[in-house]
PyMOL Python script that loads the backbone (N, CA, C, O; Angstrom):
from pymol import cmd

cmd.read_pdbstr("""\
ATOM      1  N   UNK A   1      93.494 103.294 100.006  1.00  0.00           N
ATOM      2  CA  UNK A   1      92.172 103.807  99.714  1.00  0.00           C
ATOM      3  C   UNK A   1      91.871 104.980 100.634  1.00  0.00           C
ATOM      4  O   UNK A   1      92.691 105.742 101.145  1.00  0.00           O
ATOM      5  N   UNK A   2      90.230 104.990 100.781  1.00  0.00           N
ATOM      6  CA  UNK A   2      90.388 106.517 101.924  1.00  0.00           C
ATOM      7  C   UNK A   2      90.200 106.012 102.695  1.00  0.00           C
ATOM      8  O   UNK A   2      89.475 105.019 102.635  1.00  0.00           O
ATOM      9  N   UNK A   3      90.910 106.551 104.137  1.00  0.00           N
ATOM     10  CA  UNK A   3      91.401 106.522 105.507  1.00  0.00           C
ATOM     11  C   UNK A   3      90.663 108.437 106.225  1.00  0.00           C
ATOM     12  O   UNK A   3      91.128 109.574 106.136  1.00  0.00           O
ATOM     13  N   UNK A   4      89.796 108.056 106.660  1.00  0.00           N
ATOM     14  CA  UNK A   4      89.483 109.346 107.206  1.00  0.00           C
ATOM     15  C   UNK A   4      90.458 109.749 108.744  1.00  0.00           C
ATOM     16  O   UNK A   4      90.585 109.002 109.715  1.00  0.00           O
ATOM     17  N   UNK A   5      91.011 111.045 108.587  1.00  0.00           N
ATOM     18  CA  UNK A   5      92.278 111.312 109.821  1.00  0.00           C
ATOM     19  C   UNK A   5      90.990 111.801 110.688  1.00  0.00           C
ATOM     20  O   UNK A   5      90.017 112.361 110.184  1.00  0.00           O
ATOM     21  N   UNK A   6      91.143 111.491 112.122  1.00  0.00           N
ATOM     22  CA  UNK A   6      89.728 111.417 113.075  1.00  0.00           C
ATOM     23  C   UNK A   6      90.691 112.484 114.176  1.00  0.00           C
ATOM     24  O   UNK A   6      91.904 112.613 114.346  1.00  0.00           O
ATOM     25  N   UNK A   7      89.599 113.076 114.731  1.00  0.00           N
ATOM     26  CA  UNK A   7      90.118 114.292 115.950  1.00  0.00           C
ATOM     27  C   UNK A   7      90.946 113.311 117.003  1.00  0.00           C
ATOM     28  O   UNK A   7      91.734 114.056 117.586  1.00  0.00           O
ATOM     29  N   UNK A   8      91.005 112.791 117.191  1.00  0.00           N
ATOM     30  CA  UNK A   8      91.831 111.594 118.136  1.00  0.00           C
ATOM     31  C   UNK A   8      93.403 111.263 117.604  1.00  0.00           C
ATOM     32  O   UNK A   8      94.263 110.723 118.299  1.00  0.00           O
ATOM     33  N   UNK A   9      93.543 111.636 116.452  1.00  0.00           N
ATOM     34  CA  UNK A   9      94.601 111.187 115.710  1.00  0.00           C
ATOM     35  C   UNK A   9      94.676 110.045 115.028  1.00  0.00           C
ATOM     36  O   UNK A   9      95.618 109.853 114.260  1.00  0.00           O
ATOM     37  N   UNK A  10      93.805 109.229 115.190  1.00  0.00           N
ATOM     38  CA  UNK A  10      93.795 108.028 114.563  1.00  0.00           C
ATOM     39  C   UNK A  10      92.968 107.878 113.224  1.00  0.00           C
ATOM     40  O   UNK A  10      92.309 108.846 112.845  1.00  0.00           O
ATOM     41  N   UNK A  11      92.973 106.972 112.657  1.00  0.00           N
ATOM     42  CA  UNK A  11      92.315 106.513 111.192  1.00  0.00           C
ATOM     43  C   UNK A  11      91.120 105.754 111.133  1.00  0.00           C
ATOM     44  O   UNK A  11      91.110 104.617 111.605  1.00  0.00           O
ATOM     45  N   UNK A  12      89.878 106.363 110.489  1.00  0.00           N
ATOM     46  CA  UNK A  12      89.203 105.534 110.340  1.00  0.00           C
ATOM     47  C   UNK A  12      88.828 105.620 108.946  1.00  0.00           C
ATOM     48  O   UNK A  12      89.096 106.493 108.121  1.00  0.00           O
ATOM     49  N   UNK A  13      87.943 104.206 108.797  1.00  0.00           N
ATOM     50  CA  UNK A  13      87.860 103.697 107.429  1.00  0.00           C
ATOM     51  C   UNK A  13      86.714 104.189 106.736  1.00  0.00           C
ATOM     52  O   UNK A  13      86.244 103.675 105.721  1.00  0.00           O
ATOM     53  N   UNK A  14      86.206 105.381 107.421  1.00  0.00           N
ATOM     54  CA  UNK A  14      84.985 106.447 106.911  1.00  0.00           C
ATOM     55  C   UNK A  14      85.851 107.217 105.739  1.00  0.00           C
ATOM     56  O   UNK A  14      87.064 107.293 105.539  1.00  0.00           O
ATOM     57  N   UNK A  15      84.408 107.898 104.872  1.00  0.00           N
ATOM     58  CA  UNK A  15      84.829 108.984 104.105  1.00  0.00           C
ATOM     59  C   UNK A  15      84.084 110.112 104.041  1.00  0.00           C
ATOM     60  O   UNK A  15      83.032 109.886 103.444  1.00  0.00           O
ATOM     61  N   UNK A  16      84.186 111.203 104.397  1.00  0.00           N
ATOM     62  CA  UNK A  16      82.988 112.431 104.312  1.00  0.00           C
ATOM     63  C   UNK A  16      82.890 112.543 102.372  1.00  0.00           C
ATOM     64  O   UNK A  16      82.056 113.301 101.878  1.00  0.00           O
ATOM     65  N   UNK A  17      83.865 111.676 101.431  1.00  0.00           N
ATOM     66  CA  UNK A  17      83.574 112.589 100.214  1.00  0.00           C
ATOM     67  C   UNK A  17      82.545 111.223  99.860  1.00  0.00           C
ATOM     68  O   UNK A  17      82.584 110.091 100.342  1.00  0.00           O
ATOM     69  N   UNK A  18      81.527 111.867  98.718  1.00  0.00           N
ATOM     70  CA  UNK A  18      80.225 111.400  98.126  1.00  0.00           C
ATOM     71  C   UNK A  18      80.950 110.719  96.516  1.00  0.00           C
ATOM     72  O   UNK A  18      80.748 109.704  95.850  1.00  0.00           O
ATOM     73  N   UNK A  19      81.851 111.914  96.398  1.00  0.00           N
ATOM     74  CA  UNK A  19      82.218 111.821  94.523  1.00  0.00           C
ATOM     75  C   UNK A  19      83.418 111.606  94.603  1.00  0.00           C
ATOM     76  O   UNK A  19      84.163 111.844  95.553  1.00  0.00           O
ATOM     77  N   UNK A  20      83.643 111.173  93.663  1.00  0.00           N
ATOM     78  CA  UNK A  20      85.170 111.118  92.754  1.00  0.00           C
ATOM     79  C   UNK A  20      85.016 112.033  91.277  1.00  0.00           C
ATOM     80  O   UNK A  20      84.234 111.820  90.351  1.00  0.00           O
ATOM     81  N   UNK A  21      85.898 112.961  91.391  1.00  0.00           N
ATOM     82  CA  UNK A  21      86.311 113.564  89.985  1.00  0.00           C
ATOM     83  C   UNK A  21      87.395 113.499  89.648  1.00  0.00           C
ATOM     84  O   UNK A  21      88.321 114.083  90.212  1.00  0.00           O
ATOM     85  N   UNK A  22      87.531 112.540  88.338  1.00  0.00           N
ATOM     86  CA  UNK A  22      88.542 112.037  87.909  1.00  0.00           C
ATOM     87  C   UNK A  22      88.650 113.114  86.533  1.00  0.00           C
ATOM     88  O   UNK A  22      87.622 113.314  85.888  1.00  0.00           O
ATOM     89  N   UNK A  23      90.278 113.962  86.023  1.00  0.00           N
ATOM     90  CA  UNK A  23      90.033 114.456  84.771  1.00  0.00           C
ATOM     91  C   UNK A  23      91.043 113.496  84.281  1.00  0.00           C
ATOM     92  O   UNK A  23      92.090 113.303  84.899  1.00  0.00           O
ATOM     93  N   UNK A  24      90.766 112.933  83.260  1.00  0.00           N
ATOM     94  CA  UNK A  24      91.509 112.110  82.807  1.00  0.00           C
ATOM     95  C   UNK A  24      92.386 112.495  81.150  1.00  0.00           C
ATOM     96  O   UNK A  24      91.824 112.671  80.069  1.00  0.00           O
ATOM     97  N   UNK A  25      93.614 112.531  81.383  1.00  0.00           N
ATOM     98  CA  UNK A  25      94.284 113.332  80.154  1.00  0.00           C
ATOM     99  C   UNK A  25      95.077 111.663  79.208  1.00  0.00           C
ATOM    100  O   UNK A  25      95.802 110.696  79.438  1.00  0.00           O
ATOM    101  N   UNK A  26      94.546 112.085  78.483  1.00  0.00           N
ATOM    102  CA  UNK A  26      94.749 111.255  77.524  1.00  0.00           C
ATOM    103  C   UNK A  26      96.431 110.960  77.254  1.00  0.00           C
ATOM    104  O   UNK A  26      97.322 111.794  77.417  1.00  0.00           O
ATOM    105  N   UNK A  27      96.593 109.651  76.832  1.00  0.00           N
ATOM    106  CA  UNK A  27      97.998 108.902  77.023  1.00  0.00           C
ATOM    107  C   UNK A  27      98.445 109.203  78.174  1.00  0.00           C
ATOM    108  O   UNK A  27      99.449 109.911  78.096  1.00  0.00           O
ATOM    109  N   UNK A  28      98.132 108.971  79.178  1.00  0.00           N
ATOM    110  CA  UNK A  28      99.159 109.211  80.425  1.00  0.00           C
ATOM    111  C   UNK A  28      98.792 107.919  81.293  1.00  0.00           C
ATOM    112  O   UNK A  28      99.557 107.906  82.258  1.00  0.00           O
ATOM    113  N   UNK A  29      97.873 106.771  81.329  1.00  0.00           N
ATOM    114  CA  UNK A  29      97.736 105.956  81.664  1.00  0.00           C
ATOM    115  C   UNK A  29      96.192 106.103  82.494  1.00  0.00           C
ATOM    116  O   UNK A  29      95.778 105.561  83.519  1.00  0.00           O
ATOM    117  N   UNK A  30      95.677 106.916  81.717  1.00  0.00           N
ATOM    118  CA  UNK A  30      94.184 107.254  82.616  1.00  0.00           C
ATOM    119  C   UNK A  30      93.013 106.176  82.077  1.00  0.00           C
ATOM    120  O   UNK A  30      91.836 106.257  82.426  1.00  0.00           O
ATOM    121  N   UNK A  31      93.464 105.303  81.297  1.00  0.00           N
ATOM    122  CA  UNK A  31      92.170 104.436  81.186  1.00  0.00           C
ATOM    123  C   UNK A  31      92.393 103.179  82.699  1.00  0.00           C
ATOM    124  O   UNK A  31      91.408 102.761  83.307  1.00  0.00           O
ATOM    125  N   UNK A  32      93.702 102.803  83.032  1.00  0.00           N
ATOM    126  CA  UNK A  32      93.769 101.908  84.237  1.00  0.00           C
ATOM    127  C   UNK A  32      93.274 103.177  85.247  1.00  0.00           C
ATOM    128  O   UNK A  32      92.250 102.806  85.820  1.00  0.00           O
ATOM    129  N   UNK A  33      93.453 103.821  85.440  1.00  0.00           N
ATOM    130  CA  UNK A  33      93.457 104.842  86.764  1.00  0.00           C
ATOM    131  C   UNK A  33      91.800 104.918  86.785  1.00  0.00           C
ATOM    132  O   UNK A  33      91.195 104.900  87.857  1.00  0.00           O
ATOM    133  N   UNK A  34      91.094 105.006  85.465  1.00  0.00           N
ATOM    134  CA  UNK A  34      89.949 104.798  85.714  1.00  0.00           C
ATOM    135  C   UNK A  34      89.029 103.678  86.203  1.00  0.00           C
ATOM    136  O   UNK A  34      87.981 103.662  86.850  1.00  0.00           O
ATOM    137  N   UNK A  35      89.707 102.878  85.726  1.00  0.00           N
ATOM    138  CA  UNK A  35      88.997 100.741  86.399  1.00  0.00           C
ATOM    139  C   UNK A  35      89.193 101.207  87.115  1.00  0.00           C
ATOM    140  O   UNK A  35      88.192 101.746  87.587  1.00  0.00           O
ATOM    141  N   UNK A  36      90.381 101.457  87.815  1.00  0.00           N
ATOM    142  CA  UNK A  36      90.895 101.320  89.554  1.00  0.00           C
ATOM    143  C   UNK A  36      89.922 102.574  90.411  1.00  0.00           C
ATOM    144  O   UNK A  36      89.598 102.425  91.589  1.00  0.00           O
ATOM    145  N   UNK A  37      89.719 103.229  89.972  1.00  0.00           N
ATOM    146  CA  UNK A  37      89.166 104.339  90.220  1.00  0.00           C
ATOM    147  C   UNK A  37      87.252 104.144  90.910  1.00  0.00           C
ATOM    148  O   UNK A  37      86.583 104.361  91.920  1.00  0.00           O
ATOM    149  N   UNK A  38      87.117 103.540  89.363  1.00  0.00           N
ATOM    150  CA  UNK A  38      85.810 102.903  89.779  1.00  0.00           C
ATOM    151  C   UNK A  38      85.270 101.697  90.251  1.00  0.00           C
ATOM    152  O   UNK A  38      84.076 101.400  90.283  1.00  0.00           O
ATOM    153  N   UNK A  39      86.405 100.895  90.683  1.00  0.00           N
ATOM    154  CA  UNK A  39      85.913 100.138  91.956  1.00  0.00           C
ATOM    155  C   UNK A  39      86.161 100.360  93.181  1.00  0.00           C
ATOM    156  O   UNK A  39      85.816  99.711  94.169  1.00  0.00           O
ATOM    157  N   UNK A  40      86.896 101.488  93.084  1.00  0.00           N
ATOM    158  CA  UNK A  40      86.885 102.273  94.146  1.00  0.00           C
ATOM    159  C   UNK A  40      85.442 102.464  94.688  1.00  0.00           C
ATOM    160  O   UNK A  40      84.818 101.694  95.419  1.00  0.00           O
ATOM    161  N   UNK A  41      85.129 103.403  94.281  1.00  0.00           N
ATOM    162  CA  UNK A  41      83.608 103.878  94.391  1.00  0.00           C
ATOM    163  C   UNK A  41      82.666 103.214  94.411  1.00  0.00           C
ATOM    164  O   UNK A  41      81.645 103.594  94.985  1.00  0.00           O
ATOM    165  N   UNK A  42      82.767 101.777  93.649  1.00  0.00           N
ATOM    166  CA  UNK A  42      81.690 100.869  93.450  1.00  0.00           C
ATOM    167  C   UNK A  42      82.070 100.371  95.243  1.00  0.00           C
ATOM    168  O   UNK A  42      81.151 100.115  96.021  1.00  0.00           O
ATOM    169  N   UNK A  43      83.296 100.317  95.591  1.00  0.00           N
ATOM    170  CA  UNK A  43      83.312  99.440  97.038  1.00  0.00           C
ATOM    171  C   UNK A  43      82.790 100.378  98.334  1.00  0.00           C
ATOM    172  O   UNK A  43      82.226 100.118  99.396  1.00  0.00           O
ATOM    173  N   UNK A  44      83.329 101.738  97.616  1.00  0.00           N
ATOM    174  CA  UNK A  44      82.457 102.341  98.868  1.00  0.00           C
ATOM    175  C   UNK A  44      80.967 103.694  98.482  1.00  0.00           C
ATOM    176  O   UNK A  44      80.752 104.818  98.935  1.00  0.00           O
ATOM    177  N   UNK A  45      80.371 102.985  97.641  1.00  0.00           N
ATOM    178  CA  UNK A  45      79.395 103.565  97.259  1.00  0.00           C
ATOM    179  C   UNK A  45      79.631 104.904  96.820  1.00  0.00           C
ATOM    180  O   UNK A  45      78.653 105.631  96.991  1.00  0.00           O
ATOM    181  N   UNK A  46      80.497 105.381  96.373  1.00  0.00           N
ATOM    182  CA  UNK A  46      80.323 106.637  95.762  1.00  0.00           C
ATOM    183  C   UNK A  46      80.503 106.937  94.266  1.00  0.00           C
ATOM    184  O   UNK A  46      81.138 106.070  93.666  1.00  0.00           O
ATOM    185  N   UNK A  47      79.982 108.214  93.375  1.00  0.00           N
ATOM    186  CA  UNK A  47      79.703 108.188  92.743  1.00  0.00           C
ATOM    187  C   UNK A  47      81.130 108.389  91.817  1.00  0.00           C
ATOM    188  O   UNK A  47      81.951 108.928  92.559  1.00  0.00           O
ATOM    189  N   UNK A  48      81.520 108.229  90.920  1.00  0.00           N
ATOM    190  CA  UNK A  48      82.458 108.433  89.715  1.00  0.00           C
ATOM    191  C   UNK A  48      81.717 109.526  88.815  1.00  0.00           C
ATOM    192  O   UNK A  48      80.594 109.592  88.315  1.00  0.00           O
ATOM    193  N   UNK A  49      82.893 110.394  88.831  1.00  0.00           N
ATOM    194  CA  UNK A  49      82.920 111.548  87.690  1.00  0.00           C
ATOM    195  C   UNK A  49      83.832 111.294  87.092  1.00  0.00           C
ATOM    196  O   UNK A  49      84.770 110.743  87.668  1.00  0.00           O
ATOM    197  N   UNK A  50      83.933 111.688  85.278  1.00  0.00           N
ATOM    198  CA  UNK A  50      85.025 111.004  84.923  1.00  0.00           C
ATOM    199  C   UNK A  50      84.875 111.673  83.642  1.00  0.00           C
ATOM    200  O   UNK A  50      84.084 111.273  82.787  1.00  0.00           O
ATOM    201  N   UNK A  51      85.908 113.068  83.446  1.00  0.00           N
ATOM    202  CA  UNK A  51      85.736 114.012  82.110  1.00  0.00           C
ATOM    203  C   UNK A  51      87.195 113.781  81.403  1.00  0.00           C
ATOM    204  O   UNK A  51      88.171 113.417  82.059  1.00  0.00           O
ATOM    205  N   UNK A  52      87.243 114.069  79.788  1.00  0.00           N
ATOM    206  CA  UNK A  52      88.515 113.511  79.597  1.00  0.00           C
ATOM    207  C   UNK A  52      88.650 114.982  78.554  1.00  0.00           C
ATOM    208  O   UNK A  52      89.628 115.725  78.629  1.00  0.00           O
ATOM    209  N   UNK A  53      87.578 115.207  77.673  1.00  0.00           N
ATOM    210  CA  UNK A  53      88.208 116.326  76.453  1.00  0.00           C
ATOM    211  C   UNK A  53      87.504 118.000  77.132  1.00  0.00           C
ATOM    212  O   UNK A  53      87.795 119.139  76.766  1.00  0.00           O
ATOM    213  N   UNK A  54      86.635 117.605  78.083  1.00  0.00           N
ATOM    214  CA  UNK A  54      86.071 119.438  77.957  1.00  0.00           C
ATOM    215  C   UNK A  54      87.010 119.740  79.192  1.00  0.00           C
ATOM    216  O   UNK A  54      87.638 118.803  79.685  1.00  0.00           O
ATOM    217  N   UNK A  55      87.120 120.937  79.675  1.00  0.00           N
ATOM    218  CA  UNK A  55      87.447 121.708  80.859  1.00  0.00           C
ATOM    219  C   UNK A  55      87.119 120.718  82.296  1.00  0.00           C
ATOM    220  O   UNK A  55      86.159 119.967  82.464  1.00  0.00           O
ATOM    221  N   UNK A  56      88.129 120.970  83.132  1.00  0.00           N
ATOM    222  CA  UNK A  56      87.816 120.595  84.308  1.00  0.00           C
ATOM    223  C   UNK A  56      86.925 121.279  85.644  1.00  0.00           C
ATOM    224  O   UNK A  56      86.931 122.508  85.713  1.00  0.00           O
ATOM    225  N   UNK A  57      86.319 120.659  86.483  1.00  0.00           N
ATOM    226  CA  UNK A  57      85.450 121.686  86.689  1.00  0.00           C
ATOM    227  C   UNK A  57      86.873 122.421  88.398  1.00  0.00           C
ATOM    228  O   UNK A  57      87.945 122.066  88.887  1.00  0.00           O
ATOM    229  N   UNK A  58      85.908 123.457  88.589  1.00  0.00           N
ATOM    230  CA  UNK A  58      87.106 123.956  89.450  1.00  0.00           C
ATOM    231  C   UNK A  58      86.688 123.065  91.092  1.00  0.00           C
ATOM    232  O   UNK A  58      85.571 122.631  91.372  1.00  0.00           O
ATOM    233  N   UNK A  59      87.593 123.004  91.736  1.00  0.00           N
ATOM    234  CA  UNK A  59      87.480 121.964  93.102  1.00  0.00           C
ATOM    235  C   UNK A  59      86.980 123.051  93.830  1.00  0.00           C
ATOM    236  O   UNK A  59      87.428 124.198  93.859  1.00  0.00           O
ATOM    237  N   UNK A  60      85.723 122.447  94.591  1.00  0.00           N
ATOM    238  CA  UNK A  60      84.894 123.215  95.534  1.00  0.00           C
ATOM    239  C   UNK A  60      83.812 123.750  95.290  1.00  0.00           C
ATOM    240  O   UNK A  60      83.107 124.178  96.203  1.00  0.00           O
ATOM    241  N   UNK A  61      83.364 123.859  93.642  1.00  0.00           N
ATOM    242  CA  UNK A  61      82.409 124.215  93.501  1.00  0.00           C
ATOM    243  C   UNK A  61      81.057 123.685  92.760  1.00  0.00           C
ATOM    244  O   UNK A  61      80.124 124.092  92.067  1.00  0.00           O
ATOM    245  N   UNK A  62      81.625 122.391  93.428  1.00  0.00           N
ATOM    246  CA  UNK A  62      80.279 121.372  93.736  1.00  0.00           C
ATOM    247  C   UNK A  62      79.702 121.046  94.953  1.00  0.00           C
ATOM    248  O   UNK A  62      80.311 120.766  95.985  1.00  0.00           O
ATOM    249  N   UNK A  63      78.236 121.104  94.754  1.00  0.00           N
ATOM    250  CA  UNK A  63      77.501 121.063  96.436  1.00  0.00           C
ATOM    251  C   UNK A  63      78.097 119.815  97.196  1.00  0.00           C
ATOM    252  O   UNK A  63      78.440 119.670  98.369  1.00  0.00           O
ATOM    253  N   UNK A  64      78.098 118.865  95.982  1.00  0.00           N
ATOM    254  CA  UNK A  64      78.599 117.388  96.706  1.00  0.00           C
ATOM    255  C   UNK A  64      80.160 117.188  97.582  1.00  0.00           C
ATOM    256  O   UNK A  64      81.169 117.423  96.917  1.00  0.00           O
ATOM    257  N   UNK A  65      80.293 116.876  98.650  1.00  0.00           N
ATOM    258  CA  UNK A  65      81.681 116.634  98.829  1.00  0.00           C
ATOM    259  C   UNK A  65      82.628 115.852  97.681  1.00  0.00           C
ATOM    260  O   UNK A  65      82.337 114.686  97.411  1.00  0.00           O
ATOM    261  N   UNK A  66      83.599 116.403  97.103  1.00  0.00           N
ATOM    262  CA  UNK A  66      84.190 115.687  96.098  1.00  0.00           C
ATOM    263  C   UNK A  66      85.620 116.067  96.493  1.00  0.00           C
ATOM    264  O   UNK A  66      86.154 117.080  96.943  1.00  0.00           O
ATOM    265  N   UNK A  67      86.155 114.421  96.021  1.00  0.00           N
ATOM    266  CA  UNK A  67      87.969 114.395  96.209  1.00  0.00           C
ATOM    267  C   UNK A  67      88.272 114.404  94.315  1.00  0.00           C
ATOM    268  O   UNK A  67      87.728 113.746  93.428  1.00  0.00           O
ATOM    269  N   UNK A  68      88.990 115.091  94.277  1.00  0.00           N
ATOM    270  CA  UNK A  68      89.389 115.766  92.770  1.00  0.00           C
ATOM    271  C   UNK A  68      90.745 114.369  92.629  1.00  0.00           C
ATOM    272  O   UNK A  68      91.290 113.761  93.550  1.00  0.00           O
ATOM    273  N   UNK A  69      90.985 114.203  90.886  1.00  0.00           N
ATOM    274  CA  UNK A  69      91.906 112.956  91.110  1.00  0.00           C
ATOM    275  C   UNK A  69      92.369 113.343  89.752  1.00  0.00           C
ATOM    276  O   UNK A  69      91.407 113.465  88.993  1.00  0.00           O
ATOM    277  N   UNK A  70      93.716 113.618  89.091  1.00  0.00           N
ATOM    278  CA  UNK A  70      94.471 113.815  87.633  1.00  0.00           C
ATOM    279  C   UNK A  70      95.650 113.235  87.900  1.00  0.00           C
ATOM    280  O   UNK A  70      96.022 112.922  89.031  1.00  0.00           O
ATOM    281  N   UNK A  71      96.337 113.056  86.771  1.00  0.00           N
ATOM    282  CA  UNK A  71      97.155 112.598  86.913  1.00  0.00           C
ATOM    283  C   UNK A  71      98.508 113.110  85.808  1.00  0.00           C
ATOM    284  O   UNK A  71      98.090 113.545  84.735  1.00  0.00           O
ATOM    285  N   UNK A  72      99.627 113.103  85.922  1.00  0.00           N
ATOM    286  CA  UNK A  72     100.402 113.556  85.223  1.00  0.00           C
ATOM    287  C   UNK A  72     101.814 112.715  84.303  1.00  0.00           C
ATOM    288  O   UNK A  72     102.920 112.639  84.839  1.00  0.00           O
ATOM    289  N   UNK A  73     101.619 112.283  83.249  1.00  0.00           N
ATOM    290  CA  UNK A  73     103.196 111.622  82.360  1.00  0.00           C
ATOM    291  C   UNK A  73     104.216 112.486  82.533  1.00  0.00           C
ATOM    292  O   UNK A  73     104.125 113.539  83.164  1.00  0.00           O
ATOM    293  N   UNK A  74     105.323 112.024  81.921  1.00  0.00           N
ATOM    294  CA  UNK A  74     106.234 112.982  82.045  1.00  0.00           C
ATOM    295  C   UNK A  74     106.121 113.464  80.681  1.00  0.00           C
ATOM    296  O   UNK A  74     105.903 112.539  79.899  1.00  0.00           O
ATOM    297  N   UNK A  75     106.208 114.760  80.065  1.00  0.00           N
ATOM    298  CA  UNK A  75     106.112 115.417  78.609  1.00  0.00           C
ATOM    299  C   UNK A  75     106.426 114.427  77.508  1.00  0.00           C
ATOM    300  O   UNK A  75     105.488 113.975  76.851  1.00  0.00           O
ATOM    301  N   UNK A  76     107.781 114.019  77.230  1.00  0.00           N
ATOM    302  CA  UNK A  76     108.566 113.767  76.263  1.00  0.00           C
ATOM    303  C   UNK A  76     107.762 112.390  76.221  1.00  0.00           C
ATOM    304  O   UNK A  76     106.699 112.472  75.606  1.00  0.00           O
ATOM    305  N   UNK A  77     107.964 111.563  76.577  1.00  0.00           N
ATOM    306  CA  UNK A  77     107.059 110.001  76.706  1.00  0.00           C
ATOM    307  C   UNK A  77     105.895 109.942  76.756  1.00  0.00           C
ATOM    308  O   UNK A  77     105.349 108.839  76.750  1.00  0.00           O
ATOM    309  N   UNK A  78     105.010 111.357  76.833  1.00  0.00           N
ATOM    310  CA  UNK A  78     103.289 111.044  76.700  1.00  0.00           C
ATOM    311  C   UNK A  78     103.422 111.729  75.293  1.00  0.00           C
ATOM    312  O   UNK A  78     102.463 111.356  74.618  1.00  0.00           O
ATOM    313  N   UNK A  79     104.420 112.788  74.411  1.00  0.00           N
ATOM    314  CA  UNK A  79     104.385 113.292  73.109  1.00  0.00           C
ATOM    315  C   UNK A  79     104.733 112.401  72.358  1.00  0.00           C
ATOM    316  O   UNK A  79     103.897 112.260  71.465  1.00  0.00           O
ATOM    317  N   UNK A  80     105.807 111.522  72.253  1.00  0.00           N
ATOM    318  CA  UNK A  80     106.154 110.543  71.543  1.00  0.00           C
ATOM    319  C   UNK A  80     105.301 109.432  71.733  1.00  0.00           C
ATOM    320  O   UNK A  80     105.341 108.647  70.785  1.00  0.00           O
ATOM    321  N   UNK A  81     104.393 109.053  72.836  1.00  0.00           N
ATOM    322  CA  UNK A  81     103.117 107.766  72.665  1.00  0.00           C
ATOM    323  C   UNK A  81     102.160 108.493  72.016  1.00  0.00           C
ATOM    324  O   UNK A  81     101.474 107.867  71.208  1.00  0.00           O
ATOM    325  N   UNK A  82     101.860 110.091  72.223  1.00  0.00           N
ATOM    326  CA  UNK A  82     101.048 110.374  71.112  1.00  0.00           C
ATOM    327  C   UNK A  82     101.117 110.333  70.233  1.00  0.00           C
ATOM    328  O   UNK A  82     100.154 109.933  69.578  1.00  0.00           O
ATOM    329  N   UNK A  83     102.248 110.699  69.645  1.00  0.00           N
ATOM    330  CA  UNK A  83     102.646 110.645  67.640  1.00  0.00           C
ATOM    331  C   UNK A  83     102.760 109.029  67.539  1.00  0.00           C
ATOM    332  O   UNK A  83     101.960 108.523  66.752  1.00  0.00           O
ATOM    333  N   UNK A  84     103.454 108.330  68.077  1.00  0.00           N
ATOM    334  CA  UNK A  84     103.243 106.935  67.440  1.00  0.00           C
ATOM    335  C   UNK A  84     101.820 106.426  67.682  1.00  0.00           C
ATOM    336  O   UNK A  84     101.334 106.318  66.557  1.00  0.00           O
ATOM    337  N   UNK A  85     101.079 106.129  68.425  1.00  0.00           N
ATOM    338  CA  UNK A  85      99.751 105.795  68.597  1.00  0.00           C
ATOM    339  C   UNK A  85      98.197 106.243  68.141  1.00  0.00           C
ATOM    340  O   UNK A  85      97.138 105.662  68.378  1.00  0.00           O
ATOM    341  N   UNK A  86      98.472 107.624  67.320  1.00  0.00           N
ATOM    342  CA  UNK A  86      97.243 108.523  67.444  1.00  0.00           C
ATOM    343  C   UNK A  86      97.007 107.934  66.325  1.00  0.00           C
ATOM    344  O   UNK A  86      95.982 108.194  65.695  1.00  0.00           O
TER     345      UNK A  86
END
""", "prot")
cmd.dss("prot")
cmd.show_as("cartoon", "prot")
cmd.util.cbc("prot")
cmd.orient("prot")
């Protein structure tokens, strides 16, 4: 989970980010990444963003501190779960 790296070198169990932005691309396994995602946030109070068909927004240019989160299939096995599944 998050581990904040502290001027000391050591770890603490703080987080400076507020949000989670999750873009989530379809067939690649983003509906688990999302549960997991959002009890994330539910455990440490922060908020879930979570876009799947419009544009992603660009990292940094939200006031809120936000940790950005996508994820990637490999081509051939997310094209072929698309044609059989859609």
């Amino acid at each position: 989970h998050f581990q904040l790296a502290l001027p000391n070198g050591k770890w603490g169990n703080g987080t400076k980010f507020k949000r989670i932005y999750f873009y989530h691309a379809r067939k690649a396994g983003g509906s688990s990444m999302h549960k997991y995602l959002g009890l994330v946030a539910q455990n440490y109070g922060i908020e879930l963003t979570a876009v799947e068909w419009y544009g992603m927004e660009e990292p940094g240019t939200n006031d809120v501190d936000t940790f950005y989160v996508t994820h990637l299939r490999e081509p051939v096995d997310r094209a072929i779960s698309h044609f059989k599944y859609q």
